[in-house]
VMD Tcl script that builds the backbone (N, CA, C; Angstrom):
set m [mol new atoms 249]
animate dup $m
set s [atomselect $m all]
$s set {name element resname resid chain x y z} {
  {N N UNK 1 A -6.257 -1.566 -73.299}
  {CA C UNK 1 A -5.563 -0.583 -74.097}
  {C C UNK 1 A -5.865 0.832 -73.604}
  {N N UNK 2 A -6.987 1.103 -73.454}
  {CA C UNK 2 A -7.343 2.760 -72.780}
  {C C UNK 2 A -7.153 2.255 -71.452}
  {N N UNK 3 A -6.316 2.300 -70.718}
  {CA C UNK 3 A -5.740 1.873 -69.135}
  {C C UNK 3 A -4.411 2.289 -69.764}
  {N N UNK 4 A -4.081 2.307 -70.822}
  {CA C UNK 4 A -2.194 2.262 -71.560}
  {C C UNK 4 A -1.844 3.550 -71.527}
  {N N UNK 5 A -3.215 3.838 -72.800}
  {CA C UNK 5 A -3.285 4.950 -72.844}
  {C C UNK 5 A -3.589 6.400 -71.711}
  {N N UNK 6 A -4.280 6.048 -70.810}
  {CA C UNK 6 A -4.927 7.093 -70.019}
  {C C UNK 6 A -3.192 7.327 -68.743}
  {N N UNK 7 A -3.011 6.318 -68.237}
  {CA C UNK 7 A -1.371 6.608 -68.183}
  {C C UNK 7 A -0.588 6.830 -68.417}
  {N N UNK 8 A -0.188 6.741 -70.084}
  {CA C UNK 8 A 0.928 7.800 -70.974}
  {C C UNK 8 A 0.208 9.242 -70.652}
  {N N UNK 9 A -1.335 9.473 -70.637}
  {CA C UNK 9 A -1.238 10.763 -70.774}
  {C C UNK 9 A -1.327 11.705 -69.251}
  {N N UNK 10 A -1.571 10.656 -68.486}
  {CA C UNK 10 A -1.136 10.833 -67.144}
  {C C UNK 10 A 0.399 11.108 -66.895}
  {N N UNK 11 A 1.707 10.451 -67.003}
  {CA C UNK 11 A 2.643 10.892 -67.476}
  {C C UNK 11 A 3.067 11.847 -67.654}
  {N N UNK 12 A 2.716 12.035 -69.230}
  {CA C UNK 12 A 2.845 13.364 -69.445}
  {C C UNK 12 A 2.286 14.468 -69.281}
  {N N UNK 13 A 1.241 14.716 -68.564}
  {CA C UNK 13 A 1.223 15.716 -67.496}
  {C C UNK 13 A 1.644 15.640 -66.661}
  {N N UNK 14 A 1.851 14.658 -65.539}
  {CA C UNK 14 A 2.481 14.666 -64.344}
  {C C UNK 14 A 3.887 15.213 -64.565}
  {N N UNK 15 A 4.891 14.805 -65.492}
  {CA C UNK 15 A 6.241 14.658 -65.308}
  {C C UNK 15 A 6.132 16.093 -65.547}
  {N N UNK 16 A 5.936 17.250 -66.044}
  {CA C UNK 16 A 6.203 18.500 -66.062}
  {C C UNK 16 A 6.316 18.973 -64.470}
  {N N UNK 17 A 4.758 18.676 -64.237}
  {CA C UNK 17 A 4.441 19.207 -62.836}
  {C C UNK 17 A 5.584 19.016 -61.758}
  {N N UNK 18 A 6.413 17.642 -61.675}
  {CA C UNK 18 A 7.183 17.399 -60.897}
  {C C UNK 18 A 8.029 17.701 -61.121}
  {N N UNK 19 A 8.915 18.142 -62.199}
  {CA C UNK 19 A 10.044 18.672 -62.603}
  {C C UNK 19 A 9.849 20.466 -61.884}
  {N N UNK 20 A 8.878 21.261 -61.836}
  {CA C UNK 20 A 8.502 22.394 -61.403}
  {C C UNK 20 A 9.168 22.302 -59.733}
  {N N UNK 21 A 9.001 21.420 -59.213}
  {CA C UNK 21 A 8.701 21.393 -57.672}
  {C C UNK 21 A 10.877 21.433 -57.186}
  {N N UNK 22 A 11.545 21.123 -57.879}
  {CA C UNK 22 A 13.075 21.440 -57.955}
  {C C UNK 22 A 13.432 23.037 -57.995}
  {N N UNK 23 A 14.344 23.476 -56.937}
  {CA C UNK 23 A 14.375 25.041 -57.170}
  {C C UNK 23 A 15.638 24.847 -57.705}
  {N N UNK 24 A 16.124 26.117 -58.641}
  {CA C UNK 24 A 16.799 26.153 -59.956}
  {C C UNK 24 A 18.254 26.426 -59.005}
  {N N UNK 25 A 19.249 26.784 -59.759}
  {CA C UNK 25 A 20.506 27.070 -58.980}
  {C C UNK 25 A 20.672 28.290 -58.426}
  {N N UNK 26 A 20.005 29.371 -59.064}
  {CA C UNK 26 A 19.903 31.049 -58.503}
  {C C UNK 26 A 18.929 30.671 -57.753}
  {N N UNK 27 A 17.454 29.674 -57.035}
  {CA C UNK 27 A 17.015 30.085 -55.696}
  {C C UNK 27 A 18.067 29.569 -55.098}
  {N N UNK 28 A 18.521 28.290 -55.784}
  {CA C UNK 28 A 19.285 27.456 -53.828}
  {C C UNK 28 A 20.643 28.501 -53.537}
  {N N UNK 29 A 21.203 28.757 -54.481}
  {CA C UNK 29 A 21.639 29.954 -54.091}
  {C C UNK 29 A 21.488 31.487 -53.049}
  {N N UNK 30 A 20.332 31.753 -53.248}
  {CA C UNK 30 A 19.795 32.852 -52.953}
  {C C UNK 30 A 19.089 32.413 -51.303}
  {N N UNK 31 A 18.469 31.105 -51.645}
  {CA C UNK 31 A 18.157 30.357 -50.522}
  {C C UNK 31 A 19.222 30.066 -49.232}
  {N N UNK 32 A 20.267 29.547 -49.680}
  {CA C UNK 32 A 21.671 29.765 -48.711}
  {C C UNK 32 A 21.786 31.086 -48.307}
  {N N UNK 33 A 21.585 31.920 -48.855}
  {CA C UNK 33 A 22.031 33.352 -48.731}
  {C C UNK 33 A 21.364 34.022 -47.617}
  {N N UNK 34 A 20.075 33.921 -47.296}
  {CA C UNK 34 A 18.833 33.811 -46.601}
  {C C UNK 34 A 19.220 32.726 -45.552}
  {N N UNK 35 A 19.248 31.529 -45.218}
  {CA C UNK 35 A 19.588 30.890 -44.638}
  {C C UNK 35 A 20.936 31.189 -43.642}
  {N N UNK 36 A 21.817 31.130 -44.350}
  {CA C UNK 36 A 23.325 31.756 -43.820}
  {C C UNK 36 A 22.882 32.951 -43.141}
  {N N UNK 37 A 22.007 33.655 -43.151}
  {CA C UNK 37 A 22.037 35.401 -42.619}
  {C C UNK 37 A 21.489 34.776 -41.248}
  {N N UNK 38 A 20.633 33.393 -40.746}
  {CA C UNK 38 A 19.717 33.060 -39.795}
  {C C UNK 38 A 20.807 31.905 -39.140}
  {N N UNK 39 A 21.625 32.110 -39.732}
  {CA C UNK 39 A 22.655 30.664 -39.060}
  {C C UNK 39 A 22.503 29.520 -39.454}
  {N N UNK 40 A 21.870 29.219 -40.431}
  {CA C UNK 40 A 21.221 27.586 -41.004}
  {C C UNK 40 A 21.977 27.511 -42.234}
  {N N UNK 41 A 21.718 26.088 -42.371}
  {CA C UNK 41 A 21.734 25.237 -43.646}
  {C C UNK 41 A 20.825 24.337 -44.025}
  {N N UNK 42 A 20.665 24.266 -45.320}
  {CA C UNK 42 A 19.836 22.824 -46.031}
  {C C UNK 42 A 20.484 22.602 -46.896}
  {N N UNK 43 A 20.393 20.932 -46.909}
  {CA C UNK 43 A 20.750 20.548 -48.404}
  {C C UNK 43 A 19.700 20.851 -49.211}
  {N N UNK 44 A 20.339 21.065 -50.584}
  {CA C UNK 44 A 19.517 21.102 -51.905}
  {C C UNK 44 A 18.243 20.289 -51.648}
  {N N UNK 45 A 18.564 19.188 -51.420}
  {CA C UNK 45 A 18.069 18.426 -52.025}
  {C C UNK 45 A 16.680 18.106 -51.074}
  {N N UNK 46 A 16.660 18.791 -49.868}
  {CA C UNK 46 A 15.058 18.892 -49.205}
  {C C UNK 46 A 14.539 20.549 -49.048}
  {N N UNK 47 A 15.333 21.003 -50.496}
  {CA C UNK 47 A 13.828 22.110 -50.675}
  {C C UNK 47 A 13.011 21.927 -52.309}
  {N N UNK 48 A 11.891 22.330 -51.789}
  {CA C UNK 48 A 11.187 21.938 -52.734}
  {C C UNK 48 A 10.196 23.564 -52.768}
  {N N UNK 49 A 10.020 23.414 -54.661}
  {CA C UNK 49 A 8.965 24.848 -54.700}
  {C C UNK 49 A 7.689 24.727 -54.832}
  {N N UNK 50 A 7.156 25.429 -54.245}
  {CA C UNK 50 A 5.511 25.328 -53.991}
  {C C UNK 50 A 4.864 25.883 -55.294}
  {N N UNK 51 A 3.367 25.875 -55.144}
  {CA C UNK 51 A 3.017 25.829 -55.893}
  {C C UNK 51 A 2.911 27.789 -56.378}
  {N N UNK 52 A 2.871 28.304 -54.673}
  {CA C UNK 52 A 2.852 29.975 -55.146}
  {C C UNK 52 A 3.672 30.345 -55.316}
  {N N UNK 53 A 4.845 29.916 -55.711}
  {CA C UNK 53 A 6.368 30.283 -55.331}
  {C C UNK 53 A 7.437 30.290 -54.817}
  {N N UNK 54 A 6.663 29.822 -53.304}
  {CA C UNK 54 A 7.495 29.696 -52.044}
  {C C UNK 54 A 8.162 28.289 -52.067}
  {N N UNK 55 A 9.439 28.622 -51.065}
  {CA C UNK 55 A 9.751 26.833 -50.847}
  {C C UNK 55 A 9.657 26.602 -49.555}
  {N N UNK 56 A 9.532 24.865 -49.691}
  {CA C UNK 56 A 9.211 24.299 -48.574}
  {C C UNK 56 A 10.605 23.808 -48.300}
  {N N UNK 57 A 10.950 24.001 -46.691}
  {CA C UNK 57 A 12.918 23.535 -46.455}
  {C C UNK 57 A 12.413 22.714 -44.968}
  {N N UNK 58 A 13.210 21.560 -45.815}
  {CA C UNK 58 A 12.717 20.189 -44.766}
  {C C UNK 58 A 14.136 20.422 -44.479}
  {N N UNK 59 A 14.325 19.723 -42.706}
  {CA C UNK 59 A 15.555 19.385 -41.650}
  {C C UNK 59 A 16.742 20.720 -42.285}
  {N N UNK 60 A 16.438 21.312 -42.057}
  {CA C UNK 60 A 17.224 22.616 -42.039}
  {C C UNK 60 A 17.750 22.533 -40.570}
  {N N UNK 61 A 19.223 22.933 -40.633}
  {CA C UNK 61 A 19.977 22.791 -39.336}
  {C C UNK 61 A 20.148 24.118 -38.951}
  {N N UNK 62 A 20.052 24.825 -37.698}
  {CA C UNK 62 A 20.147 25.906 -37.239}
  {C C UNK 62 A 21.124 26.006 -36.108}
  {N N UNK 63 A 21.767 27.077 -35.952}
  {CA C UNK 63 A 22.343 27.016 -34.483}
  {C C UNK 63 A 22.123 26.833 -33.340}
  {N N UNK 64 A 20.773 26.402 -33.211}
  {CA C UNK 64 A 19.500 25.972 -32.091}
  {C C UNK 64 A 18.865 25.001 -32.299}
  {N N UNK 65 A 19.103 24.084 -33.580}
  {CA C UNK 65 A 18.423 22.767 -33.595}
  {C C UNK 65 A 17.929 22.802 -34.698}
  {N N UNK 66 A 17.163 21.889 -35.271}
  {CA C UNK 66 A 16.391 21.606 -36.498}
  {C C UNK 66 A 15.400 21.845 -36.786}
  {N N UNK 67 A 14.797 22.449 -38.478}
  {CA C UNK 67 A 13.675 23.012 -38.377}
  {C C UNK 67 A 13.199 22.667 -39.659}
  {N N UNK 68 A 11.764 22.765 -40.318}
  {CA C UNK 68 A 11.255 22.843 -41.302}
  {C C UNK 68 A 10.895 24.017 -41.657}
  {N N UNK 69 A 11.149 24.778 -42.439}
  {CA C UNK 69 A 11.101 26.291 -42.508}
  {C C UNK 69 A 10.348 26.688 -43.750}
  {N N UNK 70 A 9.479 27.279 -44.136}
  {CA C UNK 70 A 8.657 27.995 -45.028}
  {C C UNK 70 A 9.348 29.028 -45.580}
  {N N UNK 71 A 9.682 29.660 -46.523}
  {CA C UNK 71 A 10.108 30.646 -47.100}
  {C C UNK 71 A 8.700 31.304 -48.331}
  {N N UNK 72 A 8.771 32.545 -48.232}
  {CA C UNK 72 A 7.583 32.902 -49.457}
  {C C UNK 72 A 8.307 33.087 -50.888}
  {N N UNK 73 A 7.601 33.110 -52.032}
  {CA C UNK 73 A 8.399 33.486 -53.239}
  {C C UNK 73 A 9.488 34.854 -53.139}
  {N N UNK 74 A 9.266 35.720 -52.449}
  {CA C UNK 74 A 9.999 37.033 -52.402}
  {C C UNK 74 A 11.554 36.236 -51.270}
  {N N UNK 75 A 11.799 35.046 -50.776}
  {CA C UNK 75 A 12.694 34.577 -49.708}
  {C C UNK 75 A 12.471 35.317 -48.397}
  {N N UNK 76 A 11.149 35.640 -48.131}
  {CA C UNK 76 A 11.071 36.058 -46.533}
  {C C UNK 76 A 10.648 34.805 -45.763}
  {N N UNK 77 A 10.968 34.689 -44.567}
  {CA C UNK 77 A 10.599 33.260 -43.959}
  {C C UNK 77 A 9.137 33.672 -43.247}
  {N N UNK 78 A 8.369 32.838 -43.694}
  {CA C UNK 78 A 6.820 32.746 -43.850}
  {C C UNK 78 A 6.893 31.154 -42.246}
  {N N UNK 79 A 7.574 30.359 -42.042}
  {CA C UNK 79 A 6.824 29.796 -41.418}
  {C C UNK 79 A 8.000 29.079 -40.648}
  {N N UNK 80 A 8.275 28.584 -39.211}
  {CA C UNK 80 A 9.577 27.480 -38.934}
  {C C UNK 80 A 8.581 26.652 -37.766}
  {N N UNK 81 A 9.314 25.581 -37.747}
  {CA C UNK 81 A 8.621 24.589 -37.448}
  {C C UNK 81 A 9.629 23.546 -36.804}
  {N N UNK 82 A 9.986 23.612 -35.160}
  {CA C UNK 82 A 10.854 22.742 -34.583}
  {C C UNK 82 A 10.567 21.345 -34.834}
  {N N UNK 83 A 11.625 20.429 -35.174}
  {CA C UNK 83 A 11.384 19.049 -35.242}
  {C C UNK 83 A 11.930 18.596 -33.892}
}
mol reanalyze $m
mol bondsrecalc $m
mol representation Tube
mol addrep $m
């Protein structure tokens, strides 16, 4: 029974935390916007927000090939990373 319990309350902390890590529609927005100015794209759906703010942008396509790209909370690009 406390194995039941210690996982509901695992749960419900976890599920907040992971709901956090989705960027809202004004970043992916704002994120394209930033992106588009560098020649790239990502789908939605491989950026993810960090824990300081920043997002992490997996297989981002560029006019030069593919990248994993760092962005900081302010949308300056903090980090790229050729795949």
């Amino acid at each position: 029974m406390k194995r039941i319990a210690i996982a509901a309350v695992l749960a419900l902390v976890a599920g907040p935390a992971l709901a956090e890590d989705k960027a809202t529609a004004e970043q992916i927005a704002k994120i394209d916007e930033v992106l588009a100015a560098m020649t790239c794209e990502v789908d939605p759906a491989n950026i993810e927000v960090e824990a300081d703010g920043g997002f992490d942008l997996d297989d981002v396509i560029c006019a030069d090939g593919q990248y994993d790209i760092k962005l900081n909370a302010d949308f300056t690009e903090a980090e790229r990373r050729k795949e």
